[in-house]
N, C-alpha and C positions, 0 to 999 in steps of 0.2 A: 573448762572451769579450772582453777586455779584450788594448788594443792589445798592451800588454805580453807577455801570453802566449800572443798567437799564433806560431805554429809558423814555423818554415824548411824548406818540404817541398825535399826533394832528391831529384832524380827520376831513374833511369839506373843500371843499373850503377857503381860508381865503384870507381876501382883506390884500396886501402887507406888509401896513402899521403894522395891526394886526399882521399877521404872524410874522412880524417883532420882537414886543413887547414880543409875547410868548416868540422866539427864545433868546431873551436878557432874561426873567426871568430866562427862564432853564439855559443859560451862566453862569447867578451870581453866579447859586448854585451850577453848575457844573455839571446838566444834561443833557445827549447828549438829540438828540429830534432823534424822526422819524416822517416821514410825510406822511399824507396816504391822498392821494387826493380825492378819493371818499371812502363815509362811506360802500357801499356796500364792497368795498377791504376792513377792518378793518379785517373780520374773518381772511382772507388769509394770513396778514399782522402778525395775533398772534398767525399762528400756532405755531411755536418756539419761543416764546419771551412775557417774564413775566415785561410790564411795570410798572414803576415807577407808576405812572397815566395815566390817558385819558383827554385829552381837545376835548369836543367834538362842533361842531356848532349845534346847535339843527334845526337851522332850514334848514338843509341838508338837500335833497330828500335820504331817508334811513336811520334818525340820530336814529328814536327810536328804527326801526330795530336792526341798529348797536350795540343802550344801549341795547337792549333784548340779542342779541348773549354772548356780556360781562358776561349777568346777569345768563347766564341759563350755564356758567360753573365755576364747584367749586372752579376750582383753580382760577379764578380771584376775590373771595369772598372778599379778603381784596385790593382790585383795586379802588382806589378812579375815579370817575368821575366829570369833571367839565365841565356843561356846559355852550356854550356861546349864549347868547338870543338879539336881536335886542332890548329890555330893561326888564333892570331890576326888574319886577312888579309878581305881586302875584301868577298871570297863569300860568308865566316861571318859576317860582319858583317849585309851583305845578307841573305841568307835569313833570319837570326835577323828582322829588320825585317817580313819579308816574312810571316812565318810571325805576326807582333801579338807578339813581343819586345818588349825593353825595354835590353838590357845585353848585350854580350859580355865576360867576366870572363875572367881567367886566375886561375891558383890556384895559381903554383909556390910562393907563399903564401897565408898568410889574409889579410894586407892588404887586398887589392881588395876583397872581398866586406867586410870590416871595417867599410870607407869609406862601402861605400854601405848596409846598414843600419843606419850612424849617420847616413844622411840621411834615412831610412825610418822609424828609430825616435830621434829625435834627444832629450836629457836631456831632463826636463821643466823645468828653468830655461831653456831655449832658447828665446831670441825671434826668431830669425833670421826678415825677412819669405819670404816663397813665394816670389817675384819681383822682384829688386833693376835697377830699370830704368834706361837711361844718364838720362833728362831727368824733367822736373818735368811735360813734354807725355808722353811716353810712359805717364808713372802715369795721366794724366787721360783717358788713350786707352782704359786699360784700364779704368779704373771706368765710363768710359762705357759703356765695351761691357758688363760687367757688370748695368748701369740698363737697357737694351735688348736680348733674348736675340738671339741671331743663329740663324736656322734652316737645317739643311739638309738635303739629300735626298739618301741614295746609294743608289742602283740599278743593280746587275747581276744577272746567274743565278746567282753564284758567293755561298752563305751563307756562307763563312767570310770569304774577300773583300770583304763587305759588312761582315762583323763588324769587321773590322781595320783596314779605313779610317772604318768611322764611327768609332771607340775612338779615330783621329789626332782626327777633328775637334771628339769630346767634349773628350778631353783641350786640346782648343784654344778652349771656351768656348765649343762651340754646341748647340746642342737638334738632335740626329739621328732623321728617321725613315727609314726603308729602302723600297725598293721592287724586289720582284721579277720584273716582267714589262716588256715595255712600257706594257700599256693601265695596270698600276701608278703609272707612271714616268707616264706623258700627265696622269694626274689627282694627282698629291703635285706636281707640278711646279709647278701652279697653283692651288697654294693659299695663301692670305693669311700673309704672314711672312717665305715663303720666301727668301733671301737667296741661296742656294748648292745648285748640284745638281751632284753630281759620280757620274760613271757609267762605267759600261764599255764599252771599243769590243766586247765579245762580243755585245752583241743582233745579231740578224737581220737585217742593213741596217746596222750600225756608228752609232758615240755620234753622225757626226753626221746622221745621218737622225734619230735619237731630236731633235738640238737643233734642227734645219732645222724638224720636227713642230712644237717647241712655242715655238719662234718664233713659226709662223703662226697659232697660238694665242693668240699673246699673254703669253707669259713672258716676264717683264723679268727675269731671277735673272743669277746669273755662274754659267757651267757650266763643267765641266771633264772632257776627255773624257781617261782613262786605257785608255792604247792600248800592245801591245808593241814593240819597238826599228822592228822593217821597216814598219809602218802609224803610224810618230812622223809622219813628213813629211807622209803626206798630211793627217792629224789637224790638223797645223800650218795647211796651205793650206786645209782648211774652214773651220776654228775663226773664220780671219781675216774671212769675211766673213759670222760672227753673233755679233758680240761684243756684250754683252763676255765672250768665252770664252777658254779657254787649251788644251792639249794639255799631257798630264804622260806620261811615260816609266813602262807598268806593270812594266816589273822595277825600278824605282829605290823606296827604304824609304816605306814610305806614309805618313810624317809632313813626306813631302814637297810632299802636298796642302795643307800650313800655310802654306806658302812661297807656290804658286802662287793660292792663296786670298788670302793677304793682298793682294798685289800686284792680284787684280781690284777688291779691294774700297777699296782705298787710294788709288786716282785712277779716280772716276769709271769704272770695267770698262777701262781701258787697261791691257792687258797690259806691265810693263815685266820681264819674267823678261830682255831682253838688255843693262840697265844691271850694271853694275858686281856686284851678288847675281850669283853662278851657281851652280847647280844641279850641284853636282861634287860625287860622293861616294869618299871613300878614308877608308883606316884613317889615325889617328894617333897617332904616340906623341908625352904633355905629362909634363913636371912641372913642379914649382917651382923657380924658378930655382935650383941651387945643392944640389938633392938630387938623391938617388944612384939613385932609382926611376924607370922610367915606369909611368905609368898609357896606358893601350891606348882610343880613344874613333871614333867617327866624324864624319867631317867632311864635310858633304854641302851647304852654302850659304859657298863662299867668294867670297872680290874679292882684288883686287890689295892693297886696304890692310890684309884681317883676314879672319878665319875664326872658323865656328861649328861647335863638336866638340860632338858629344851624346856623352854621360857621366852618369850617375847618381852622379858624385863629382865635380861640378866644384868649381874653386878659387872664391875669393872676389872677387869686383872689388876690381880696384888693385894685385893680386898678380902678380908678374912671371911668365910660362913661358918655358919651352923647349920647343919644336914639331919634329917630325921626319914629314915624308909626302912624296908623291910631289904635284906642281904638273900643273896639265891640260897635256897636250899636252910634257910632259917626258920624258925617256929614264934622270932620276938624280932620288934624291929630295935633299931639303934641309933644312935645319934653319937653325930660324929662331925670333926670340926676339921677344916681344911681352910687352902690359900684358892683363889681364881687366877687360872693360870693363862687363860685367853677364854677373849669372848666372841660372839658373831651375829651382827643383829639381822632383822629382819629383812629379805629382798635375797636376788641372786646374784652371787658370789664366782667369778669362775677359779674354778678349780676345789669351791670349798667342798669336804667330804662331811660334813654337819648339818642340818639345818639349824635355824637359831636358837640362841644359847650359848653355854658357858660349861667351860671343863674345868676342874675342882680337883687339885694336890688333897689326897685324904694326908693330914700328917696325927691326928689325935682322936678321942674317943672318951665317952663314958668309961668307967673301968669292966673293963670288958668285954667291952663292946668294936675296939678294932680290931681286936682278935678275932671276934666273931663274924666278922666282912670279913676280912681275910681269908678264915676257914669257909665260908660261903662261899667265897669267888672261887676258891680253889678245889671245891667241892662240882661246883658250877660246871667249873673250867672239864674235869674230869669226865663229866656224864657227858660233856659235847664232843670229845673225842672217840668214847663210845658210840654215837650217835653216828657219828662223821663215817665210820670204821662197818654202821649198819650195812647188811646186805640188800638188795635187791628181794620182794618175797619171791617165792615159788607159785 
């Protein structure tokens, strides 16, 4: 089937109105829809049929279900998901992440959804590149990485979990293979290529007994152990003496393994997650400088001088915004006005360490208010250095 006439399944109940709004987005652009009334039918619905996207209602009885079946087969690996949340807030954002999403959309028009399958299905006179990078190094970083595959391994008990972080790290230019045991994990570990093992603290013994094991075996890779919020600290105080490893936070969006990946592999396995990049995620609302809309996005790698909003409709580098979220460690949010410095659209990229989206020059502020990002980030920045520095318990 031809890109063109694949479908826009829309999956969930939808209240009239809504339905309605989707049905005019795909119109504008010219793609047919199909409708799938209950999330449970979705598998049935794609035995023969490779859609455009998914608009899912999340809060279906069966929507994560539904996001699981999508995510655990290969061929819908480049299948954007958008879901739809009773509102737009950090949680919905998060699960949607969590669940191998793509988008959280609102729909009180068809705009948002408009926007983004004209990035999905863009005119065929469109030469726009995949990946518009800040430097002339950065392009050469990627082709490079392209010239040499980067492999990696993710292993835990959890197959959907597996599904969903290795889809971050395809989508991020690397050859994934899975491993579902230990004695799994002990032998993919050390095999020729491997660059990246990233795993879960749920084995038997915790990720770092699995990395302490193949230490002593002789694995040179950068590992990364994904642990929940109360086993972050200790995760931190193992990690620190077999590196080059890091600890990532398993409820935080799993394209957040791009971030902690790039950083081992970008100096020599030195973990630097406590420079200036932090690992903060919040909703935010952008637009273009001077228009009347926001577009709704998350922002989960900021610094005191800029931020990276994933969005499935970013703007174009050089384009001024208007930024509105809450700064780490803040009581009020802020609004604050920047340049776009490079963008990255939807699909896989090799070598990119982002999923898609657009990174933001903060250069100005309400009065007060870039002070206040400022003092947050570097507020931020502080208690993760503490954290990093956490012991192992007793």
């Amino acid at each position: 089937m031809a890109q063109k006439d694949r479908p826009l399944f829309v999956v969930g109940p939808f209240r009239e109105d809504t339905g309605r709004r989707i049905h005019d987005a795909a119109g504008s652009m010219g793609v047919p829809v199909a409708t799938v009334g209950r999330c449970e039918e979705l598998a049935d619905a794609l035995s023969d049929v490779t859609p455009l996207a998914i608009v899912l209602r999340m809060d279906a009885h069966g929507a994560e279900q539904a996001c699981a079946h999508v995510r655990s087969q290969a061929r819908f690996a480049q299948i954007a998901v958008f879901g739809v949340a009773p509102e737009l807030n950090d949680l919905a954002f998060t699960e949607l992440f969590v669940w191998g999403g793509d988008d959280l959309v609102g729909v009180s028009t068809p705009d948002p959804i408009t926007r983004r399958l004209r990035v999905l299905r863009p005119p065929p006179t469109t030469t726009r590149p995949v990946m518009q990078a800040i430097s002339a190094a950065q392009i050469a970083a990627a082709a490079a990485a392209v010239a040499a595959p980067k492999h990696a391994i993710v292993a835990g008990p959890v197959a959907t979990w597996r599904s969903v972080m290795g889809r971050a790290l395809y989508n991020g230019g690397f050859t994934v293979r899975f491993a579902a045991s230990p004695e799994g994990l002990a032998e993919e570990c050390l095999a020729e290529g491997v660059r990246v093992v990233v795993t879960s603290d749920d084995w038997e013994g915790g990720g770092a007994n699995a990395l302490a094991n193949a230490r002593a075996r002789g694995s040179k890779a950068a590992w990364v152990i994904v642990a929940p919020p109360k086993r972050l600290g200790e995760a931190h105080g193992a990690v620190g003496k077999l590196g080059p490893a890091a600890a990532m936070d398993g409820f935080a969006p799993p394209e957040n393994i791009l971030f902690v990946v790039n950083e081992l592999l970008a100096s020599r396995g030195v973990d630097k997650r406590a420079n200036p990049r932090l690992l903060y995620g919040t909703s935010i609302a952008f637009r273009l400088a001077g228009r009347g809309e926001d577009e709704i996005g998350f922002s989960y790698n900021v610094s005191a001088g800029g931020a990276f909003v994933r969005t499935l409709a970013p703007p174009d580098p050089g384009q001024e915004v208007w930024l509105e979220m809450w700064p780490p460690r803040s009581e009020r949010r802020v609004r604050l006005a920047g340049r776009v410095a490079w963008r990255r659209a939807f699909g896989p990229v090799g070598g990119a360490t982002v999923p898609p989206g657009f990174g933001v020059e903060i250069l100005d502020g309400l009065a007060g208010d870039l002070d206040r990002w400022r003092t947050g980030c570097n507020a931020f920045a502080e208690s993760m250095l503490k954290l990093r520095a956490a012991k192992p318990a007793d």
